[in-house]
Every structure is written in structure tokens, then in C-alpha cells.
C-alpha positions as CSV (number, residue, x, y, z in Angstrom):
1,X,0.0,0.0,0.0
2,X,1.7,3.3,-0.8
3,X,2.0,6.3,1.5
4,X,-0.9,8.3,-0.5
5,X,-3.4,6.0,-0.5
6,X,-6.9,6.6,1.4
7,X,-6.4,5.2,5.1
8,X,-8.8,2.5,5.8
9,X,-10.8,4.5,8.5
10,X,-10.7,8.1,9.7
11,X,-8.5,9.4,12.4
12,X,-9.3,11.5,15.5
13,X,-7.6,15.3,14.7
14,X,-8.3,16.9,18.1
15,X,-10.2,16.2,21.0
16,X,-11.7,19.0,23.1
17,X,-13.6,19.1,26.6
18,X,-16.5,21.1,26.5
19,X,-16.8,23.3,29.5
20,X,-19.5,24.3,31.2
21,X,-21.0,27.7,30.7
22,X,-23.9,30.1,31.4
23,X,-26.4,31.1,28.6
24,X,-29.3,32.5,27.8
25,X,-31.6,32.2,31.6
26,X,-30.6,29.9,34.4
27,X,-29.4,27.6,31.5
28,X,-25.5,25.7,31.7
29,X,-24.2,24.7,28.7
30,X,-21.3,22.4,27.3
31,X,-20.3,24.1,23.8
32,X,-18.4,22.0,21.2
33,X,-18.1,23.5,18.0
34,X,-18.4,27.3,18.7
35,X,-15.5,27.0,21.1
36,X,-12.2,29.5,20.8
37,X,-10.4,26.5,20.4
38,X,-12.6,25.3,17.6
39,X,-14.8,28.0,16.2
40,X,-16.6,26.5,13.6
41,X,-16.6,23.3,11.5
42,X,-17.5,24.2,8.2
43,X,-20.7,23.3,7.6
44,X,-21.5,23.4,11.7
45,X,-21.5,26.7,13.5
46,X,-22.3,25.4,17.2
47,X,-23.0,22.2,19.3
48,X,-24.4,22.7,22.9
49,X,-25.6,20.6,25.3
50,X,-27.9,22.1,27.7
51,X,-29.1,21.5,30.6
52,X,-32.2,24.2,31.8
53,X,-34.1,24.0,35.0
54,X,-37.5,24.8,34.9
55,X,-37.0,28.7,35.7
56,X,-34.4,29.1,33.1
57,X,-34.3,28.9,29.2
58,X,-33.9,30.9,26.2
59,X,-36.2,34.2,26.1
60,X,-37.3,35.5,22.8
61,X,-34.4,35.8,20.1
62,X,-33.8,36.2,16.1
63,X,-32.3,34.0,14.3
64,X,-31.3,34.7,10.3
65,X,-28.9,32.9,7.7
66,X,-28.9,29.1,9.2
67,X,-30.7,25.9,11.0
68,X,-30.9,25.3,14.3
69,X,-31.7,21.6,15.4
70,X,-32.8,20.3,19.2
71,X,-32.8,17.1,20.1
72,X,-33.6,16.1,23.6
73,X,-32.1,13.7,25.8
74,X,-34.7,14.7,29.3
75,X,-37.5,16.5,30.0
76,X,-39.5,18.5,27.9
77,X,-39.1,21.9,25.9
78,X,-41.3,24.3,24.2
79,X,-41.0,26.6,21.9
80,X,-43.5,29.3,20.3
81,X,-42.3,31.6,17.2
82,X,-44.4,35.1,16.1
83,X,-45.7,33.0,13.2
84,X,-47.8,31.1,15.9
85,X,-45.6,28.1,15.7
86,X,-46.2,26.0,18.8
87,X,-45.2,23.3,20.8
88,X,-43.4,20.8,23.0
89,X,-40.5,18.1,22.7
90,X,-39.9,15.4,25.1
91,X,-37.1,12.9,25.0
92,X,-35.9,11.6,22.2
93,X,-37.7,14.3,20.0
94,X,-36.2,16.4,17.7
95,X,-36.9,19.7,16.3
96,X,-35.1,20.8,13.1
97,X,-35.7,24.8,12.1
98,X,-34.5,26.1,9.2
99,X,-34.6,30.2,10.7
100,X,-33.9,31.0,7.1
101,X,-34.7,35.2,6.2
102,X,-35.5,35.1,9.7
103,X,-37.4,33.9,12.7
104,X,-37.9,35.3,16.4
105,X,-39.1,32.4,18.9
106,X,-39.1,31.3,22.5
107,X,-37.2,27.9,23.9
108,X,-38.3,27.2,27.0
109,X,-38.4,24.3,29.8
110,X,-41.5,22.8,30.4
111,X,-42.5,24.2,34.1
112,X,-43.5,20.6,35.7
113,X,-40.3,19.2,34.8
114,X,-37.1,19.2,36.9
115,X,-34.8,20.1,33.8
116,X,-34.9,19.9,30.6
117,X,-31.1,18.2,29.0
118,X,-30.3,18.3,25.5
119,X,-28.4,18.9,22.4
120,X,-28.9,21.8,20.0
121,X,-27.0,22.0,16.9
122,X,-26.4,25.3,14.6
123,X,-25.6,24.3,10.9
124,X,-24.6,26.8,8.2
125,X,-27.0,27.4,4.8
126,X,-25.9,28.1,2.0
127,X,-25.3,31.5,0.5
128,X,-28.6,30.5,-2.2
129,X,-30.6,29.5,1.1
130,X,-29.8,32.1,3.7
131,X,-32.9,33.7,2.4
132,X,-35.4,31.0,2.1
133,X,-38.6,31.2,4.2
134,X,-38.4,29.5,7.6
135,X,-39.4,25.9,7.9
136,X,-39.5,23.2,10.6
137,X,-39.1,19.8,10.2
138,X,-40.5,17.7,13.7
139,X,-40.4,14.2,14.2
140,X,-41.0,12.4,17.5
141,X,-38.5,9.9,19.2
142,X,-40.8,6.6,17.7
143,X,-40.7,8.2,13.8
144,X,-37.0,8.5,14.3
145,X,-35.8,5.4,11.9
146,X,-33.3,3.1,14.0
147,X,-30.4,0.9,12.3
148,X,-29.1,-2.0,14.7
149,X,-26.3,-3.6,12.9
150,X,-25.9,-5.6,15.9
151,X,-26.6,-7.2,19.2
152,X,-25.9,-4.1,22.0
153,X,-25.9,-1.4,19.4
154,X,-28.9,1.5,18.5
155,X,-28.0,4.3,15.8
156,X,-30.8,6.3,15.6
157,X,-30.8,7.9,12.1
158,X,-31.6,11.7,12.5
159,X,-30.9,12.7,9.4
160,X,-28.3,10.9,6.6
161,X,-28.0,7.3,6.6
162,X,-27.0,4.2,8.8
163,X,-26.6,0.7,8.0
164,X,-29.1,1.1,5.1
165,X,-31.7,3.3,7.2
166,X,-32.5,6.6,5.9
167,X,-34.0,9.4,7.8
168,X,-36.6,11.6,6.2
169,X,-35.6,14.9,7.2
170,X,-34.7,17.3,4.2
171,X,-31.1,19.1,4.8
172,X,-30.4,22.1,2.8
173,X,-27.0,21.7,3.6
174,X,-26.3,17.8,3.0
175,X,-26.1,16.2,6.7
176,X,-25.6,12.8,8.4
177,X,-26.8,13.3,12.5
178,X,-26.5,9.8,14.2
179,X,-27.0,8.9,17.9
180,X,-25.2,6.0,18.5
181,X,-25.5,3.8,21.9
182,X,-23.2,0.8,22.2
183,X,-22.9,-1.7,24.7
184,X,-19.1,-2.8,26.0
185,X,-16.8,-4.5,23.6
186,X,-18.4,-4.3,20.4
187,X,-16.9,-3.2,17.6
188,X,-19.0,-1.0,13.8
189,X,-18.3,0.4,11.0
190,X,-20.0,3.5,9.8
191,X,-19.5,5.0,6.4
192,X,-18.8,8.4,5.7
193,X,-19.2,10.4,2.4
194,X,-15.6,11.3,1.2
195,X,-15.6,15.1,1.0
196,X,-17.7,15.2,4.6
197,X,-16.3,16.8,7.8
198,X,-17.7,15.9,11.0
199,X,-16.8,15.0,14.6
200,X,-18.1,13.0,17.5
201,X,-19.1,14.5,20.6
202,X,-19.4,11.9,23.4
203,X,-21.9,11.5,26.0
204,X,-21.7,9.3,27.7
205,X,-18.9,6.3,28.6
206,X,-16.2,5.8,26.6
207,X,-15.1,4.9,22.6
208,X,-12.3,3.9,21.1
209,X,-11.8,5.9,17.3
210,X,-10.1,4.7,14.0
211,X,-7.4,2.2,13.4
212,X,-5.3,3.6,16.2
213,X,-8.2,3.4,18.9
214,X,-8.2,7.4,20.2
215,X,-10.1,6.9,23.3
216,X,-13.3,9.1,23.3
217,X,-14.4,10.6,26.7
218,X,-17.7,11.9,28.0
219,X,-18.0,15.8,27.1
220,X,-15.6,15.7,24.4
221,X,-15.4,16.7,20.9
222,X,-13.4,14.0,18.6
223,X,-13.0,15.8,15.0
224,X,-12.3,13.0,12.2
225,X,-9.3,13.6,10.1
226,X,-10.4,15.1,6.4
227,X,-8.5,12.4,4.8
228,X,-10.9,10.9,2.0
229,X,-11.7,7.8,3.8
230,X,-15.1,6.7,3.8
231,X,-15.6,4.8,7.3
232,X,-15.0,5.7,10.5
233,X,-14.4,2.3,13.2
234,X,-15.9,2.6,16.4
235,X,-15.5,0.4,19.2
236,X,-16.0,-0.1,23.0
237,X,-14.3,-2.0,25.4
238,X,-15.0,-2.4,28.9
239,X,-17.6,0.9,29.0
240,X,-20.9,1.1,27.2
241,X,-21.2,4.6,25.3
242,X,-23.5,7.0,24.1
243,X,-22.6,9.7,21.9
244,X,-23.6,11.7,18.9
245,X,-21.9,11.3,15.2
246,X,-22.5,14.3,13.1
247,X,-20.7,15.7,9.3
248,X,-21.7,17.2,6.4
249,X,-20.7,18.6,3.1
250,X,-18.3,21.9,3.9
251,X,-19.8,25.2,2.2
252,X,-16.3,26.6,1.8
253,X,-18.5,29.9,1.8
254,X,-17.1,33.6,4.2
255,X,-18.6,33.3,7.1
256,X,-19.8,36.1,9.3
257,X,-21.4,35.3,12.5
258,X,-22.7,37.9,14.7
259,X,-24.5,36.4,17.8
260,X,-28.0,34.8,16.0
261,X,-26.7,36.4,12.5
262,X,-24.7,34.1,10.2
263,X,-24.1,35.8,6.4
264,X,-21.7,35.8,4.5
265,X,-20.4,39.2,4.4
266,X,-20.5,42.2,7.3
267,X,-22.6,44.2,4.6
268,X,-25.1,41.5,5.2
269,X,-24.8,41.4,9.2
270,X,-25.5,44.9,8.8
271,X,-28.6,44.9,6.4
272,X,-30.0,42.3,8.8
273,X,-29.6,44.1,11.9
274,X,-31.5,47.0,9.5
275,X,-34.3,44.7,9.0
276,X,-34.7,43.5,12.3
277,X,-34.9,46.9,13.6
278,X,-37.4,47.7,11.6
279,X,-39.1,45.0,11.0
280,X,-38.8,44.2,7.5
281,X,-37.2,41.4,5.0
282,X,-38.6,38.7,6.9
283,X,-38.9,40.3,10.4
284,X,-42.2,41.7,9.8
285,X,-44.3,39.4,12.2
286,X,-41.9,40.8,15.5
287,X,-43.4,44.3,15.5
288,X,-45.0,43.9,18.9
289,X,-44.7,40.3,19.5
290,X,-44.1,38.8,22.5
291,X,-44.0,34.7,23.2
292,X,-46.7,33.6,25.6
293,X,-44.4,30.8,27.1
294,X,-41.0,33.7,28.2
């Protein structure tokens, strides 16, 4: 085998502890991409997991330029946007919102419960979809497809593909989200388009990563090597685990973030604090609005 041939599985790059941090109301979260240390990860902007108790959450806020997706691991959440978009996710649920020209919503726990734990995941849009109208895509922990390609291990298939399951969710930017639970000492495979980055963030336990085993811990960020190879090994040995497997197709698009803003130029930051202001451009449902659940 020569030196410049594809590797048989991808590597671990860099491995990074999420620490905890305040946000938004009497929330704590664990940020993994979105970190100094890894800012973004072209197509992701952000991974968080939160954990809210029932007096905190995440007020009303805007949102322009890219998707936000929630998927709970406890409790319940709710959310309400000024198109009079409503509802609640429990565990296992997800909630994928593409915010588009714009949205302004409310996240908050449900009161009755003692916290509400979970992941939520920022991924970039295109520069042709920045614009698009707002959409959500909802699905419930049972019409989440699961793969078991064997004894002791669950992938649930968000969104991409797993052992032949597909999920049904549309991404605008091409996406693979997988929640993977594995029992102790067994050993997968899972394939990877080519040209995908993506990362693992860990959970739970511990995983071992690749050809040279890179040990995986809870509350970690493992980014895959952007090698070519198309299957990453993942195996356990004397821990179960639980973590999340996420990559996508990079937009190798500018990328200007400010706060709930993501364009592609400051022109564009600019313009869309304009619009929000005034209420324009896909802001005009926030003149006087004000969630019912904050």
C-alpha cells in the first residue's frame, strides 16, 4: 500500500472538553463547536448541550442565515415563534428549524419538569438559502428510523444514513446526524461520504476511534481527520457509550457570525440588523410580538 493511499478509517484530529458555561436564563451549557479553540466546523457553527431548569431557558431571540436543530435527551421543551408556531418536545424528539430570512421564537423548559437536557446544533446554509422562508421539520423519538447492525448497538438515524436506514428529514445543507448507543466491547463500521467533515461529541462512557483506537471521553469533541476515507471504526471495550456522530458537506463559503446572524459578508450582518430593527425582510411578524411561554 503506498504512502498516499486513502487510510482505511478516519483518524481522531483533536479532541476537546466542553466546559460548562452560562447562557441564555438559568441555562448551563457544554459548547463544542463554537469553542475559541474550535470555532466553527464548516458546515457546523455550534453544538451545545444544555441543561435548563425549569426557571431558566432561552427568552425570545432572532435568528437569520442558518438551521438550528434540538434534540432532547430529558424533559420537555417548548418553543413558540411570532408566526404562531407552537409546541413541545420530550425525549428523544427532535426539532429541526431552518430560521432562514428570519425567525424570532421562544425555547423554553417545560415548568412541571425538573430540567430539561439536551443537544442543539447550529448548521450553516448556503449562500442560495440564507434567504429562504423559515421551515420546521418535527419528528417524534418513535418516527425517528433506527439501524441495529448488531446485538448491543442502536444508531438512531436523524438525518443521513446508517446501515441502510435513511431518515426523512430534508437538509439544505447535505447532513448525516447519528446517535449512536453501544454496549461494552463491540466493535462498527460506519460510512462516511468522502468530502464530509464531522466530529463525534461523546456523552456518555467511553469509545475507542479509528485504526489507532483514540479513546473518546464523556463531554468531548473528537473531530475526524479530512483524509478521504469513507468509514470511521468505532469500538468499546469495557464501557458502554453514548454519543452523537455528526458531518456534512463543507460550504467553503465567508462566514460572518454575529451572535443569532450568520451571512456571508458584514454588509449583510449589517442589512439584517436593519431589517430587524425595523421590522422588515422577513422580520415583519416581530413588530410587537411577545411569546406567551418567556
Amino acid at each position: 500500500m503506498s504512502s498516499t493511499s486513502t487510510p482505511l478509517s478516519r483518524s481522531i484530529t483533536k479532541a476537546i472538553l466542553s466546559k460548562e458555561q452560562s447562557e441564555g436564563v438559568g441555562a448551563r451549557v457544554r459548547r463544542s463547536i463554537g469553542r475559541p479553540e474550535l470555532r466553527n466546523h464548516d458546515p457546523f457553527l455550534m453544538l451545545d448541550e444544555f441543561s435548563v431548569d425549569k426557571n431558566g431557558g432561552f427568552p425570545d431571540h432572532p435568528h437569520r442565515g442558518f438551521e438550528t436543530v434540538t434534540y432532547m435527551l430529558e424533559g420537555q421543551f417548548q418553543h413558540e415563534d411570532f408566526a404562531g408556531h407552537k409546541g413541545t418536545i420530550g425525549p428523544g424528539d427532535l426539532q429541526w428549524m431552518t430560521a432562514g430570512r428570519g425567525i424570532v421564537h421562544s425555547e423554553m423548559p417545560v415548568k412541571s419538569q425538573t430540567r430539561a437536557h439536551g443537544l442543539q446544533l447550529w448548521i450553516n446554509l448556503p449562500r442560495e438559502h440564507k434567504m429562504c422562508e423559515p421551515q420546521y421539520q418535527e419528528l417524534l423519538d418513535g418516527q425517528i428510523p433506527r439501524a441495529t447492525p448488531q446485538d448491543g448497538v442502536v444508531v438512531k438515524v436523524i438525518a443521513g444514513e446508517s446501515h441502510g436506514v435513511k431518515s426523512q428529514i430534508y437538509t439544505r445543507t447535505p447532513t448525516m446526524y447519528l446517535d449512536f448507543k453501544m454496549d461494552k466491547n463491540k466493535t462498527i463500521t460506519q460510512t462516511i461520504p468522502s468530502t464530509y467533515t464531522g466530529f463525534i461529541y461523546m456523552l456518555k462512557g467511553k469509545a475507542y476511534i479509528g485504526d489507532k483506537e483514540f479513546e473518546g471521553k464523556a463531554h468531548h469533541t473528537l473531530t475526524l481527520s479530512e483524509d478521504g476515507a469513507t468509514t470511521v471504526k468505532i469500538q468499546t471495550k469495557d464501557d458502554d457509550a453514548h454519543f452523537v456522530f455528526i458531518a456534512g458537506e463543507p460550504l467553503k463559503e465567508p462566514i460572518v457570525q454575529h451572535g443569532p446572524f450568520v451571512m456571508n459578508s458584514s454588509e449583510e450582518i449589517f442589512d439584517t440588523f436593519v431589517d430587524y430593527q425595523n421590522n422588515k425582510n422577513g422580520f415583519e411578524r416581530a413588530r410587537n410580538w411577545h411569546s406567551t411561554i418567556a
